[in-house]
C-alpha positions in Angstrom: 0.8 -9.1 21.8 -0.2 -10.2 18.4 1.4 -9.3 15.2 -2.4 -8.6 14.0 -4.6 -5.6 13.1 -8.6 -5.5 12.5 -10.2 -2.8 10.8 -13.6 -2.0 9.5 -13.1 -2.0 5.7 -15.7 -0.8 3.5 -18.2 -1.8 6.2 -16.5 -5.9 6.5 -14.5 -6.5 9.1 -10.8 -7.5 8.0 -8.2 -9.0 10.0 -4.5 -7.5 8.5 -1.7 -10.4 9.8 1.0 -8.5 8.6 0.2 -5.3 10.5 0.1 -4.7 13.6 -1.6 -1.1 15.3 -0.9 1.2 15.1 0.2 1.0 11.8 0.1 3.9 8.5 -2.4 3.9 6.1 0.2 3.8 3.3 1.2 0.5 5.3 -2.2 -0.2 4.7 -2.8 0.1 1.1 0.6 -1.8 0.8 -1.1 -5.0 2.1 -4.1 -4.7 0.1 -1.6 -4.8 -2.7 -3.4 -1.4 -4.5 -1.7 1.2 -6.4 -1.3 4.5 -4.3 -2.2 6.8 -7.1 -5.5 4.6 -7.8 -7.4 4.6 -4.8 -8.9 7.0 -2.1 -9.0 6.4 1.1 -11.2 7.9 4.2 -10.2 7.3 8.1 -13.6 6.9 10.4 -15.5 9.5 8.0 -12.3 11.7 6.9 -11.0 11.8 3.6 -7.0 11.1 4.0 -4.9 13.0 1.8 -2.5 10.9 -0.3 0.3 13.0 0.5 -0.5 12.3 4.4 -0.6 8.1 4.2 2.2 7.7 5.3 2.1 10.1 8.7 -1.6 9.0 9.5 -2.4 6.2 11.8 -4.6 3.4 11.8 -5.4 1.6 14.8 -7.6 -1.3 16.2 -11.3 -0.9 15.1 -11.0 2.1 12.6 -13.4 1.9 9.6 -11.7 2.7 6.5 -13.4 3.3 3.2 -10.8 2.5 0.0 -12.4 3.6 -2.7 -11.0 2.5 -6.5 -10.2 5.0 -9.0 -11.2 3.4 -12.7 -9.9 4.8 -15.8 -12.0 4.7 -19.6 -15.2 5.2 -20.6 -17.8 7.9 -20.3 -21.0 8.6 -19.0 -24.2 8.3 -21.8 
């Protein structure tokens, strides 16, 4: 009955208080406090569409992969 969500997160598990399964993965990214249109994400080995965040679930014991977009620079 808790108002709490754990999820594998780029392999560390990661206790979300303010979530509670299931919950979106937009919801997600909201409480990690990262910019949408900065960061991939992938749902137990799937790459979520940003366009589909908001529609896609993410329950108890997932493993989520957010990976961070970084702008500048380029390769030598």
């Amino acid at each position: 009955m808790g108002m709490a969500l754990t999820v594998v997160l780029n392999g560390q598990p990661r206790l979300f208080e303010g979530l509670s399964g299931p919950a979106s993965v937009d919801g997600l990214v909201a409480e990690l406090g990262l910019k949408g249109d900065r960061v991939a994400v992938e749902l137990n080995g799937e790459i979520v569409p940003r366009g589909g965040w908001a529609g896609t679930e993410v329950n108890e014991g997932d493993r989520i992969e957010v990976v961070h977009f970084v702008g500048g620079g380029s390769p030598n």
